[in-house]
Every structure is written in C-alpha cells, then in structure tokens.
C-alpha positions in Angstrom: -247.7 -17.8 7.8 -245.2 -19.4 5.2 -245.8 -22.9 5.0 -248.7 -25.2 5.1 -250.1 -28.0 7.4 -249.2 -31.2 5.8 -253.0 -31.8 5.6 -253.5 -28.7 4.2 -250.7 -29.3 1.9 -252.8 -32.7 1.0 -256.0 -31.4 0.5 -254.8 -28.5 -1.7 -253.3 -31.0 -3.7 -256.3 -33.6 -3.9 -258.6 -30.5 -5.0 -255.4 -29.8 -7.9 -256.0 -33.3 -8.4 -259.6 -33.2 -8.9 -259.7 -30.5 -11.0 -256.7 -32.0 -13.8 -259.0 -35.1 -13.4 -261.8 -35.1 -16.1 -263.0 -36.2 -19.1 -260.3 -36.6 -21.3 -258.2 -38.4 -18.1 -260.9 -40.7 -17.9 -261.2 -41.8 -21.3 -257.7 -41.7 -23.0 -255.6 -43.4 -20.6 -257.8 -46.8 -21.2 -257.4 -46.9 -24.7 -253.9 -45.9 -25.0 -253.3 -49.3 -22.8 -255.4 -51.3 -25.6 -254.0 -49.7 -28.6 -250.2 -49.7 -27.0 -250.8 -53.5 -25.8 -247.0 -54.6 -24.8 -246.0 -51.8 -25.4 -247.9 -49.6 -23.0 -245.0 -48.9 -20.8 -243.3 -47.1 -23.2 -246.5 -44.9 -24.7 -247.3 -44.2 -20.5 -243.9 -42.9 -20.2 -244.7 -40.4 -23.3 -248.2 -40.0 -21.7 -246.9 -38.9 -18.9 -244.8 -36.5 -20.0 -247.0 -34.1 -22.0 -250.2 -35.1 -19.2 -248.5 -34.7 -15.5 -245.1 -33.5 -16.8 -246.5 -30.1 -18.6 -249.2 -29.7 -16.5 -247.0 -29.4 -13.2 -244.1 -27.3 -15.0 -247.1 -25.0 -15.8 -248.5 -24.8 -12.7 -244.9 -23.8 -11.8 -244.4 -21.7 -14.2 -247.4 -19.6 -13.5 -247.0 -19.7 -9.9 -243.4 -17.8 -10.3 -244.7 -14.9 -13.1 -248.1 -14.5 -10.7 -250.5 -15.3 -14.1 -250.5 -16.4 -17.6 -251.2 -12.8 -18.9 -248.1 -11.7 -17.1 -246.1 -15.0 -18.3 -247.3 -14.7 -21.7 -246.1 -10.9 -21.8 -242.8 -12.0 -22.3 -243.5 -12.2 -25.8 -245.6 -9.3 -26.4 -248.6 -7.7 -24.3 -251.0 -8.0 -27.3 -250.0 -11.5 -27.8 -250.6 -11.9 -24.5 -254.2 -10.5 -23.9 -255.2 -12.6 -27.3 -253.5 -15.6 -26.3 -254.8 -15.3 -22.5 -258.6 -15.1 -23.8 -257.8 -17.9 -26.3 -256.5 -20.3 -23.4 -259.5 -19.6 -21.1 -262.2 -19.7 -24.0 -261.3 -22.8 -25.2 -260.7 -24.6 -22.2 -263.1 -23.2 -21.0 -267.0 -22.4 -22.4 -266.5 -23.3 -25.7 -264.4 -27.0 -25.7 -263.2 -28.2 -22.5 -266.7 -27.4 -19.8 -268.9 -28.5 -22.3 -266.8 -31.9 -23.7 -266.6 -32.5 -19.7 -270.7 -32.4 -18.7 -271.6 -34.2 -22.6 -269.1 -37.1 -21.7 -270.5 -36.9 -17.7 -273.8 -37.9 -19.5 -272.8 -39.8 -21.3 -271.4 -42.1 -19.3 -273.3 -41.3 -15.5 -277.0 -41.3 -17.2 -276.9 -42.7 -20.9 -276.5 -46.1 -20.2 -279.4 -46.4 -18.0 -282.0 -44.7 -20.1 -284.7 -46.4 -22.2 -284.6 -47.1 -26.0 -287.5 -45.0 -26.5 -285.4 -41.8 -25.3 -282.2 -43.0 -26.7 -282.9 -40.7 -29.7 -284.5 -37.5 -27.8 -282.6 -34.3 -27.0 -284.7 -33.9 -23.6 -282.3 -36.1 -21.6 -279.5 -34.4 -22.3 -281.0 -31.2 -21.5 -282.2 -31.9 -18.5 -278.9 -33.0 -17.0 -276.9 -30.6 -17.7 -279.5 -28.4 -16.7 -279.5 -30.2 -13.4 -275.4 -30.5 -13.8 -274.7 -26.8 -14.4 -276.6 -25.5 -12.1 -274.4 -27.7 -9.3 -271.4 -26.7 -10.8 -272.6 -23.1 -10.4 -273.6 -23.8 -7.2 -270.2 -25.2 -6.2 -268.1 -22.4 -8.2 -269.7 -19.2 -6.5 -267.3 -19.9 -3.5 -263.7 -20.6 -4.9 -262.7 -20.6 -1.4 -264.8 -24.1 0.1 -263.4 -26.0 -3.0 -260.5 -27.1 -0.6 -263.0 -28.9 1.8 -265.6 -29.9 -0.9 -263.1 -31.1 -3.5 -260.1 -32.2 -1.0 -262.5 -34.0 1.8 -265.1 -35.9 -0.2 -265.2 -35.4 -3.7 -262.0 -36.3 -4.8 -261.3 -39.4 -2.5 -264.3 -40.8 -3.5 -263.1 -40.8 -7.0 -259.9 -42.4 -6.2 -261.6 -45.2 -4.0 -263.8 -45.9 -6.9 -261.2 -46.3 -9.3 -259.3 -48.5 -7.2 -261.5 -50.2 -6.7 -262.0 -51.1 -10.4 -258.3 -51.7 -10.5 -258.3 -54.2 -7.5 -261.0 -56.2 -9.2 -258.9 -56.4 -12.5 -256.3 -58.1 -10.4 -258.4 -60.5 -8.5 -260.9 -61.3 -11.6 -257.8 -60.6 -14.2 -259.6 -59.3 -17.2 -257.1 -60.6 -19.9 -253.2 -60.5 -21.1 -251.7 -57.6 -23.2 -252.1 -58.1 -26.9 -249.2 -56.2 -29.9 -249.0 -52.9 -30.1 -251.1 -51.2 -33.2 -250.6 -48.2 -35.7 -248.3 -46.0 -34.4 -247.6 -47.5 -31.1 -245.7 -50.0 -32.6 -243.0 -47.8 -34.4 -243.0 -44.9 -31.7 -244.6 -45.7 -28.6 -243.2 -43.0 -26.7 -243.9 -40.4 -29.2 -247.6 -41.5 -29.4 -248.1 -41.6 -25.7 -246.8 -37.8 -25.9 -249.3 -36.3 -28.7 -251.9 -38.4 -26.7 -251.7 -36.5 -23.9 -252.6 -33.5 -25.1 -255.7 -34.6 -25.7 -256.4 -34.3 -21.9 -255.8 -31.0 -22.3 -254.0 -30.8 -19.1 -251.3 -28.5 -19.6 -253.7 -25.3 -21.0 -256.1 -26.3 -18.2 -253.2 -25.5 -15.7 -252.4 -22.1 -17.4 -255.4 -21.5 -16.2 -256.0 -23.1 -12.5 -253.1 -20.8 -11.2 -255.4 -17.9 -10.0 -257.6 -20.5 -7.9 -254.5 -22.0 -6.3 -253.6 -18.8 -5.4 -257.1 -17.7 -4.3 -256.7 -20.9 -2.0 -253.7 -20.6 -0.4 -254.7 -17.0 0.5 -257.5 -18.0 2.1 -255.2 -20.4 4.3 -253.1 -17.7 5.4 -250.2 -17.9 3.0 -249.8 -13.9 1.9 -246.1 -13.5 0.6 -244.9 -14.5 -2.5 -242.4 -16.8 -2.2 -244.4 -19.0 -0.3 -247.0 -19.0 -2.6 -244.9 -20.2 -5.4 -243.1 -22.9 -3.3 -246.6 -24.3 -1.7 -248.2 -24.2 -5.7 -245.0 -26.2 -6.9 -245.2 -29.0 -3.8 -249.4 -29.2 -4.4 -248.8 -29.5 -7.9 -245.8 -32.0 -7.1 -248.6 -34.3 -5.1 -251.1 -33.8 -7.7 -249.0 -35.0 -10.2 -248.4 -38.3 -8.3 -251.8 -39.2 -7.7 -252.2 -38.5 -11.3 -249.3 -41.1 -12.2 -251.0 -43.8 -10.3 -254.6 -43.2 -11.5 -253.4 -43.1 -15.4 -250.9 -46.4 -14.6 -254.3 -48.5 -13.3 -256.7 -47.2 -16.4 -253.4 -47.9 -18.4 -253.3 -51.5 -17.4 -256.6 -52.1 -17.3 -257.3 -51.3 -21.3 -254.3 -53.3 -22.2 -255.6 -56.3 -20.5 -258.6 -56.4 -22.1 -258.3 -56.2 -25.5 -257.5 -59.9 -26.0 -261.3 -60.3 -24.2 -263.4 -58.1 -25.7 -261.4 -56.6 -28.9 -260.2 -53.4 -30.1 -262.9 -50.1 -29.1 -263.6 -46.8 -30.4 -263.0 -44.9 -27.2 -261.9 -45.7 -23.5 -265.5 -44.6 -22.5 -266.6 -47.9 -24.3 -263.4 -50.0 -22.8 -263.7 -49.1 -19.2 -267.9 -49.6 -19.5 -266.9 -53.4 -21.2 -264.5 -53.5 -18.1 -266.5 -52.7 -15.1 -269.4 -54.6 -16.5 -267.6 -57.7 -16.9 -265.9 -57.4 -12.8 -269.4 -56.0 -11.3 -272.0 -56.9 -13.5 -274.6 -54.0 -13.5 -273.3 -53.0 -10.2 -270.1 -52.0 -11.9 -272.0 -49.3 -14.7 -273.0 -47.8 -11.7 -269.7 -47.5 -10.0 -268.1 -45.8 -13.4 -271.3 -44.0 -14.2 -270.5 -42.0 -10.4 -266.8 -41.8 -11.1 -267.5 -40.0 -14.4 -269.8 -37.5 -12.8 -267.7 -36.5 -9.9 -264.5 -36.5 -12.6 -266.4 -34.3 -15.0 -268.1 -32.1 -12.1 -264.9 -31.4 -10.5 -262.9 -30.1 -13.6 -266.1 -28.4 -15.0 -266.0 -26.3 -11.5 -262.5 -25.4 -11.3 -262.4 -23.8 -15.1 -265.5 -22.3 -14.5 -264.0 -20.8 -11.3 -260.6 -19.9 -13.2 -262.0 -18.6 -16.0 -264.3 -16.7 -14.1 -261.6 -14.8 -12.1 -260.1 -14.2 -14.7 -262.4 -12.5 -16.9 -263.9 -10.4 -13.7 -260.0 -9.0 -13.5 -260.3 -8.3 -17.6 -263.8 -7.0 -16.7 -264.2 -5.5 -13.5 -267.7 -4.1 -14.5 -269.1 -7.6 -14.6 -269.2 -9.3 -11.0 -267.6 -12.8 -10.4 -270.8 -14.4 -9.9 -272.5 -13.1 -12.3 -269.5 -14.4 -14.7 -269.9 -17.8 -13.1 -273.7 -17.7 -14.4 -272.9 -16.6 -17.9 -270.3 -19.3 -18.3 -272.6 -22.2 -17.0 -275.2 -21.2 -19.0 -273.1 -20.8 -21.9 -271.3 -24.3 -21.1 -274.8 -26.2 -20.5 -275.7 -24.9 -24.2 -272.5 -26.1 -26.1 -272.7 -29.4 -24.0 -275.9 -30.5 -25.3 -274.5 -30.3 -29.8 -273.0 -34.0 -27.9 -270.2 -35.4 -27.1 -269.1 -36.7 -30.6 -269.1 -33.2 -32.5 -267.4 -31.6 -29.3 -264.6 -34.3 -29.5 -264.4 -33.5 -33.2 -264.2 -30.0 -32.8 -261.3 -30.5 -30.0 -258.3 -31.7 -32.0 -257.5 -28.6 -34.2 -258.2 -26.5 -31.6 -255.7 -27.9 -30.0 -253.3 -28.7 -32.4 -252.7 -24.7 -32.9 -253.0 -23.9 -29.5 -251.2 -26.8 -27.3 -247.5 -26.4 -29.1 -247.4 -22.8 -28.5 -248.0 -23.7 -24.3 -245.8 -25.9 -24.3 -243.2 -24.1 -25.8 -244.3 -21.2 -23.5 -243.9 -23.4 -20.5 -240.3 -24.6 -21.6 -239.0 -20.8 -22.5 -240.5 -19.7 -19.0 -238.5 -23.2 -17.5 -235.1 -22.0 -19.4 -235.5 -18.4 -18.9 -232.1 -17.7 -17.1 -230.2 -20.1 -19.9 -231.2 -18.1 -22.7 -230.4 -14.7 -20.4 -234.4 -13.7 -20.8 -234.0 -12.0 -24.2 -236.8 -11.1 -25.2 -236.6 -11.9 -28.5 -235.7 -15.9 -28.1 -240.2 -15.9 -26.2 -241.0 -13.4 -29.7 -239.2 -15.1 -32.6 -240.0 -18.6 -31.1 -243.8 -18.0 -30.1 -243.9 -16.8 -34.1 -242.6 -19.5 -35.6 -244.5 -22.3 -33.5 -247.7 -20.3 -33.7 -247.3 -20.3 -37.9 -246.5 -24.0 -37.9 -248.9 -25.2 -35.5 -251.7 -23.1 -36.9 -250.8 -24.7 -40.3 -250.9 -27.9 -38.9 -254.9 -27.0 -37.2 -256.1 -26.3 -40.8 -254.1 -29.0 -42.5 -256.1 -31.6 -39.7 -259.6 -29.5 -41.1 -259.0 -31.0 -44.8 -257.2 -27.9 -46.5 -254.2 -30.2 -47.5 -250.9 -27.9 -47.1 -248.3 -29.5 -49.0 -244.9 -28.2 -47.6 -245.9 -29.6 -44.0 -245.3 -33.3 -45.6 -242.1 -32.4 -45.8 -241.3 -30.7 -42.5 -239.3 -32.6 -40.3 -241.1 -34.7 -37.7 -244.7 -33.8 -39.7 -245.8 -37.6 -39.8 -245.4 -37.8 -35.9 -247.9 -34.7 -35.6 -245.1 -32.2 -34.9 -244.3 -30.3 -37.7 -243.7 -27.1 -35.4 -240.5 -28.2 -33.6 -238.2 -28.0 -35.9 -239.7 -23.9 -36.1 -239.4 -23.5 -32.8 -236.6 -24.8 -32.1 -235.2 -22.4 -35.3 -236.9 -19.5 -33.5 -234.9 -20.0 -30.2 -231.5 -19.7 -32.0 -232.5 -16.8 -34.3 -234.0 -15.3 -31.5 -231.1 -15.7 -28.9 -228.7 -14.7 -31.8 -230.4 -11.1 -32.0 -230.8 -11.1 -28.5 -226.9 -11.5 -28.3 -226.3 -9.2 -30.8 -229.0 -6.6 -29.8 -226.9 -7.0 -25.9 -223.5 -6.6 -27.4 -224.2 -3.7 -29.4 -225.4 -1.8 -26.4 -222.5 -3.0 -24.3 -220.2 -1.3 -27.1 -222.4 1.9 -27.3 -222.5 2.1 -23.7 -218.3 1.4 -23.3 -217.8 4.6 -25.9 -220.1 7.0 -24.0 -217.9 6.1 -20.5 -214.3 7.0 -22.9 -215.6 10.1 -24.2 
C-alpha cells in the first residue's frame, strides 16, 4: 500500500498534532496576543514561522534523510551522534517532559488545592507520580497512539479550546490594547524568537521515528511513500496548529485592557476562562492542560525512547520508556519556575543550529550538497549561538553587542550565513580542483 485512507491520513495528523501541542503552545501564544496588543497580527505571523513553519519543514526534512542522526551526518558523524543525544536529552528527560507534567500541574491540580498544601512538595509528587505512570502506560505501545491520541485525546482538546474561543466572542472579553517592549519596534521579529520557546522544531527532529513507526503499522512499507504521507500529516498538523495559536492569540490581546498585563499566558488564559465560565471554566482549562501536557510528554518519551533502544540495543524499549518516566517525574517536581528558567539557554545554543540544519537540508540541491557549506556553517552558528547561551547565564561577552542583529537575539545569523558562503566557496573550489585533476589523467 502507498497511500493512506483520508481518515487515516486525519488521524495520523491529529496524533502529530497532539504531540506538537504542549506546554509551551499552551502558554505563549496568550501572552504574545497581550504583549503584541494591535499588533498581534504581525508577531503571529513571526510566531508562526519559527512554531508550525520549522516544525513542518523538519518533520520533512527528516522524513526524506530516514532520521536526524542520518540528517545531521551531513556535517560530521561525531557531530552528529553528540548533537542527536543533545536534541533528544533536552527535549526530552531533562527540559521539555519534565517542563510539560510541572506546568500540567500546575494548571490541571494547583488551583484547586488548599492553602494549607499550597507550600508542600507532596502534591506535586503525587501527580506526577500518578501522571508518569499514565504516560508510561500510554508510551509502551507506539503503535495505539493513532487511535488513542487521533480518536479521543486530541479532539477533546480542540473542542475545549474552542470552546473557550467561542465564549470570547459571545461574552467579548475586551479590545486590543498598544503593543509593548519589543513588539512595538519589531513585531515580526519577536513573534519569531517567541516561538522557539515552544520548542517545536527540536521536538519534530525527534517525532520522525514514531511517524514512521505509525505509518508502518498502517501498511505503508516503501520509502517514498513514507516521506510523502509524513509531509501531508505534518501539512494538516500544521493547520490545526495555525488555528489553535490564532484563537489563544486573540484571546490574550483582548484581555489585557480588562484585567492588565500578566506574567505568563498560564495566568492570562486562567483570568480568561474564569471570567466566561466562572469556576466551571478553571475546570475546562485545568483538562485542556492535562491532555496537552500528557500527549506531548508521551510522544518524546516514545521518540526518545526508540531512539536510544537503536543507540542501545542492550537496553529494551520498555525498559527505556521506564527509565525516562522515572527520570522525567524527578526533574518535574524542582517546579515549573526553575524548569522554565533553565529552558532559555538551552535553547538559545541549541535551537539556531536546527534551524539552520533544517534550512541546509531544505536547500541541499542549491548549494550542490557540499559538504563543507552543513560543516563550515554548523561551526560558525554553533560558536555564536553557544556564546549567546552563556552571554543569557550572566558571563557578559562583549563582542556579541556588536554583532549584527545581537539586540534582536540573533547574533548567530550573520555567522551562519558567513559559513554558507565560505563553505560553498571551498566546496567549489574543492569540485573544480578535482574536475581539473581528473581532465589531466583522461589526456595523459
């Protein structure tokens, strides 16, 4: 079989859906639409580059090399088993599981809890105690996530949320106020360095090997239609996606001019929900935050889990599965604040260097492949970016002030984009040379 069922085609794309879909979707979209106010438009547009954009040309770009160890080859096959284990730690067990069950707490069980255990570290525990060991549950069969995630879990979410929008319209929360900081001056910009906080474009690095795994197991065995089914699932995905961050987009610029400027969208969609459904609302968001965070925490367990077991054939899937919840459900409970904290220069050095590994992979045949245009300008970005992680820590490097595009937060592209001409020059030259060699050895 080559192609799929349209509804198979659906669901696979509602489980891709479900598993972009977590914390960081949840909660940045909301305040992007508060802080951007009138402009919001503009920053979605920039949002949605770097958050559905990225995340689809990666799933592509995956899809066509097989997996990111292979695609990251390219530039070296050390870089690439380093790099590889980097990706799926950090989205993985040690930042984006655990951010995902803190902030399912967070928002699914905190608010409901009494003042006298507001303080106490048992809560916590116990959830994601309860929480992991569902996820684990769910993530020991890669297989069923089609039916589970597809069927029930992920159009629950999407009811849920529209119906939070649809209230908004008929109970209209407020009217957009000016744009602050940044999103004033470069809305576009801003809406593009927010999106990585999502963390969407790394995740889908990784969600490659259980797309595959899927369409397998719905009869799809030859290549080529394995990439072209992954590119229309992800296509869908990122549609759904579109809509869902347009509604929480709206719904945190109208409300600023009613209840003021928040720390995070958490806090704006709880203000929100409470305001259109009373208590009844906190209970709708508290369900949509759980299923969110569930769903992601389950596919990168799955993903990452794969992935090791192929690194580390000695050590069963399942029994990866239960090293990585266990490991998850401890980092979860430092909190949600410290993990958030932690998240940004982690992914300040890692995000530029996948995305500029997504956009080499989507240029490959306009540079001819050399080589030495994925080397020079993996090098480069890597240097700058990594720079930029420990200038964000408090060790002030001075020279990236002066780097071109440094006080938007992107001191690497002016590296990079140095490393793709250096690097297609050598490759040029390295071709040329070889070409003459090769034309003396046919004279003689």
């Amino acid at each position: 079989m080559n192609t799929l069922s349209k509804k198979n085609l659906l669901l696979v794309s509602l489980m891709l859906f479900s598993m972009f879909f977590g914390a960081g979707n949840l909660i940045f979209p909301p305040l992007l639409g508060q802080l951007s106010g009138d402009n919001m438009i503009l920053s979605l547009i920039g949002f949605l580059i770097s958050a559905v954009g990225l995340p689809i040309m990666a799933v592509a770009t995956v899809a066509k090399a097989g997996d990111l160890q292979t695609l990251a080859s390219r530039v070296n096959k050390t870089f690439a088993l380093i790099f590889t284990i980097l990706i799926y730690l950090s989205i993985g067990p040690l930042l984006g599981i655990p951010r995902a069950g803190s902030l399912a707490f967070e928002m699914g069980v905190s608010p409901f809890l009494p003042k006298t255990l507001s303080g106490s570290f048992l809560p916590l525990f116990l959830y994601t105690l309860v929480y992991f060991a569902i996820a684990y549950w769910l993530s020991i069969n890669p297989s069923k996530l089609v039916d589970r995630f597809g069927k029930f879990l992920t159009p629950t979410i999407l009811v849920l949320i529209g119906v939070i929008f649809l209230g908004s319209l008929v109970k209209p929360i407020g009217s957009f106020s000016p744009p602050s900081l940044s999103y004033a001056e470069s809305p576009i910009l801003k809406g593009f360095l927010d999106g990585y906080l999502t963390m969407d474009a790394i995740a889908a690095l990784n969600f490659g090997i259980v797309i595959t795994l899927v369409l397998r197991e719905k009869g799809l065995n030859s290549e080529k239609a394995l990439v072209s089914n992954t590119i229309k699932a992800g296509l869908l995905a990122g549609i759904f996606l579109t809509i869902i961050y347009g509604m929480l987009s709206y719904i945190g610029a109208s409300s600023t001019t009613r209840f003021g400027m928040a720390e995070n969208g958490a806090i704006t969609l709880t203000k929100v929900v409470y305001y259109l459904f009373n208590d009844s609302g906190i209970v709708i968001l508290g369900i949509i935050f759980s299923l969110a965070c569930l769903t992601t925490s389950v596919g990168l367990i799955t993903s990452c889990s794969k992935y090791f077991n192929t690194l580390i054939p000695r050590i069963s899937y399942k029994n990866f599965v239960a090293i990585l919840s266990v490991s998850s459900m401890v980092s979860a409970n430092i909190g949600l604040t410290k993990i958030l904290q932690i998240s940004v220069p982690i992914l300040n050095a890692i995000y530029p260097m996948a995305i500029i590994l997504i956009t080499l992979a989507f240029t490959h045949n306009i540079f001819k492949g050399y080589k030495s245009v994925y080397l020079f300008t993996m090098i480069f970005t890597g240097c700058f970016s990594i720079l930029d992680a420990i200038n964000h820590l408090g060790a002030k490097i001075g020279f990236l002030d002066y780097m071109p595009f440094a006080s938007k937060g992107l001191p690497w592209i002016l590296p990079s984009l140095l490393g793709i001409l250096l690097g297609f020059l050598y490759g040029f030259i390295k071709e040329y040379s070889l070409r003459k060699a090769l034309s003396k050895d046919i004279v003689k």
